[in-house]
matplotlib code that plots the C-alpha trace (Angstrom):
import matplotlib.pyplot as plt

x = [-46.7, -48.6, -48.3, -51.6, -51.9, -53.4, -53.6, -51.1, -52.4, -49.8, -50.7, -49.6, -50.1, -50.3, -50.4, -52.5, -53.3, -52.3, -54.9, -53.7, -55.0, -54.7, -54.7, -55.1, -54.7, -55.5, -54.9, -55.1, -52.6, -52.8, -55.8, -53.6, -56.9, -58.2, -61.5, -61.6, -60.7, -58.3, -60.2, -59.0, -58.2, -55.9, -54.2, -54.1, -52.4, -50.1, -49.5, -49.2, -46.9, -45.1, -44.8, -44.1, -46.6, -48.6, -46.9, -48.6, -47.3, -48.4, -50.7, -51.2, -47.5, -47.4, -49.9, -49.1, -45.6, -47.3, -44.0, -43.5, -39.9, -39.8, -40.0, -42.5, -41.9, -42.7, -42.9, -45.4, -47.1, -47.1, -48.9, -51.9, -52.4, -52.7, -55.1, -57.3, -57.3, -57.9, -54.9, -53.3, -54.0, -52.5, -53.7, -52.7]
y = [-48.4, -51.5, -53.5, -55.4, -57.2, -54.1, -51.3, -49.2, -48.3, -45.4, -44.7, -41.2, -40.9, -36.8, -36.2, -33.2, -32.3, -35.8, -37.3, -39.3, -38.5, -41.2, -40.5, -43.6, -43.1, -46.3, -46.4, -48.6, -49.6, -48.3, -45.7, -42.3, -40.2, -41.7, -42.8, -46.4, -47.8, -48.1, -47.2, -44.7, -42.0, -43.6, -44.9, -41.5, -39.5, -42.3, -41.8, -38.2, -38.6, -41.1, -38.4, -36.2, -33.7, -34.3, -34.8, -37.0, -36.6, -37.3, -40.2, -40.2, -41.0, -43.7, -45.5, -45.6, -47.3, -50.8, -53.0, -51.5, -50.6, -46.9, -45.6, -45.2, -45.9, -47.2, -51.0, -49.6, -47.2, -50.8, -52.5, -50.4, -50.0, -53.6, -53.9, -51.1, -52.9, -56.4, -57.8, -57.9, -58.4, -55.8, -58.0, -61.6]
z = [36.7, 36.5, 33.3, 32.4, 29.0, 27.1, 29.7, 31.9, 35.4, 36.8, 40.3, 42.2, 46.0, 47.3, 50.6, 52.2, 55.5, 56.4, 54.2, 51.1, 47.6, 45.1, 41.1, 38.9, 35.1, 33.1, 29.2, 26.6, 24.1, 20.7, 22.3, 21.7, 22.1, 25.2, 24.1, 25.1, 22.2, 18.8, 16.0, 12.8, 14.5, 16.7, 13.2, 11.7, 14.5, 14.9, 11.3, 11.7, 14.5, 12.4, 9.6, 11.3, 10.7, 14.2, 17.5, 20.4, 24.0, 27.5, 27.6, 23.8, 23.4, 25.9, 24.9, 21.1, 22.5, 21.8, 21.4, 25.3, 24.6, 25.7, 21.9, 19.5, 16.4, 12.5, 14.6, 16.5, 14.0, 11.5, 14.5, 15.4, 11.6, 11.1, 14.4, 12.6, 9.4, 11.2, 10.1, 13.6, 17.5, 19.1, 22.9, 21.4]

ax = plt.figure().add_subplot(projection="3d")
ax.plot(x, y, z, "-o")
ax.set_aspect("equal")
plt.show()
């Protein structure tokens, strides 16, 4: 995985037939539905997932891990509510 400011580039290299495939996935921070950007429905699955009552994986979960310590959590769920509401930078 490559770290940028507010994206994750994971790289995966397959060999076939002696030719090499390469898969990039990119993702943005606080984007849990892929979409480019963090707008309210990134804040309400979070907040589902927060509750309980929606549960993100793959990609989704990854990228709603905003503080970057392997967990998501209420820090992180308080942080991309805050970005939606313009209170906070999630990229500052």
């Amino acid at each position: 995985k490559v770290s940028k400011e507010n994206h994750v580039t994971t790289e995966y290299s397959i060999t076939v037939n002696s030719s090499v495939i390469l898969d990039v996935e990119t993702w943005l921070y606080g984007d849990v539905t892929g979409d480019g950007r963090v707008d309210g429905t990134d804040y309400l699955r979070i907040k589902s997932h927060f509750l309980e009552t929606y549960t993100l994986s793959g990609l989704g979960k990854l990228s709603g891990d905003v503080t970057k310590d392997g967990r998501m959590d209420g820090t992180d769920y308080l942080r991309i509510k805050s970005h939606f509401l313009g209170n906070y930078n999630l990229y500052k």
